[in-house]
C-alpha positions in Angstrom: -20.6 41.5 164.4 -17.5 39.1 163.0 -18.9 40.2 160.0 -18.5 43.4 160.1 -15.2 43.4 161.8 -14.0 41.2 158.7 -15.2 43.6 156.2 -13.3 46.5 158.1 -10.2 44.3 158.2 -10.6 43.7 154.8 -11.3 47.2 153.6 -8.1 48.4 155.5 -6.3 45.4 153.8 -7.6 46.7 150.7 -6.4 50.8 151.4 -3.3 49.8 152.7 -2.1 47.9 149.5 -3.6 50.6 147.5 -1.8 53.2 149.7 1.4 50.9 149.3 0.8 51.0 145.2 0.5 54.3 145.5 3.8 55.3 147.7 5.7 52.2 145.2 4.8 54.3 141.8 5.2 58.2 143.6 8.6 57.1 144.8 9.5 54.9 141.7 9.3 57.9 139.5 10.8 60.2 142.0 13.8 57.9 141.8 14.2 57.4 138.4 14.2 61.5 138.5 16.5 61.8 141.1 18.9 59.0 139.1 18.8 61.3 135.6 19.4 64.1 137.4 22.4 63.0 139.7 24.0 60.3 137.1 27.6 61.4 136.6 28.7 63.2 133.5 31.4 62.2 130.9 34.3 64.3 131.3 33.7 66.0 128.1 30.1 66.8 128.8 32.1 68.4 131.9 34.2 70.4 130.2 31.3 71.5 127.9 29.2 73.0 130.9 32.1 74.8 132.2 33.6 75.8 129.5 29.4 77.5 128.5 29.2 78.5 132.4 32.9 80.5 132.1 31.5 81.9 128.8 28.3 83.0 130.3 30.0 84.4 133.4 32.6 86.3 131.6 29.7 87.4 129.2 27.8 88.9 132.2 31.0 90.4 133.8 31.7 92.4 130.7 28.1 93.5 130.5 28.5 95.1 134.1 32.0 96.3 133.8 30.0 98.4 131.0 27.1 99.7 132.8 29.5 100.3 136.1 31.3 102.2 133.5 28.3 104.2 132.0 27.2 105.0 135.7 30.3 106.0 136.4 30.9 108.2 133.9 27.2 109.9 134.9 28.2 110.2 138.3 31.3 111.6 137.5 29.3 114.3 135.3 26.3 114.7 138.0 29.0 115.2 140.9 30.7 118.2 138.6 27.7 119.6 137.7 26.2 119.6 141.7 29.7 120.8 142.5 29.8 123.2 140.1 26.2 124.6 141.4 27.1 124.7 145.1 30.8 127.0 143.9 27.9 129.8 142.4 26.0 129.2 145.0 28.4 130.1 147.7 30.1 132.5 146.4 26.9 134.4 145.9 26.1 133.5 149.3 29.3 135.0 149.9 29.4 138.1 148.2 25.7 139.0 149.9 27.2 138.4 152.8 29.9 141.1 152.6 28.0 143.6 151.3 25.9 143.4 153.4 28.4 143.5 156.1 29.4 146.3 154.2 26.4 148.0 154.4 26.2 147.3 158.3 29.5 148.6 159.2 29.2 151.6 157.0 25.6 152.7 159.0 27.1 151.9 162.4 30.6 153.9 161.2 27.5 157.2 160.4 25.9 156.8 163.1 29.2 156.8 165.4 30.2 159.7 163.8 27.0 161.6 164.9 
């Protein structure tokens, strides 16, 4: 029974150095990432990335104050055009409307007169 108990005490010996290996090398690398990644710039490389982000932002800005434009523009056309369609369409409306008012008054007015 000691026996077996040693081999169990051994075999979780055995798992938890490999375990520790393991967790030593996963976080080694991780570090070593994490340093690259995080390690302070020259003031120059600095300048460089902002001076390529500001060109890429004012890049993109430009490219919407164009298709703001363009939609715009197409709006602007679309609202004349719907605008212009609802004028006809009332005053068609309209003018149906008053003749056949017309028509109303003028069969009432024969028949009053009868």
């Amino acid at each position: 029974m000691e026996n077996t108990e040693m081999n169990r005490s051994e075999m979780h010996e055995k798992i938890d150095a490999k375990t520790f290996l393991i967790g030593a090398i996963v976080g080694g690398v991780f570090g070593a990432a994490t340093a690259l990644l995080l390690t302070p710039k020259s003031g120059k490389e600095i300048r460089g990335g902002l001076s390529g982000q500001f060109d890429s932002l004012k890049n993109k800005s430009n490219q919407l104050k164009t298709i703001a434009s363009e939609k715009g523009t197409e709006f602007i056309a679309l609202t004349k055009e719907k605008s212009s369609q609802l004028r006809d369409m009332t005053i068609d409306k309209g003018t149906n409307i008053a003749e056949t008012v017309k028509e109303k008054t003028k069969h009432l007015a024969e028949k009053a007169s009868k």
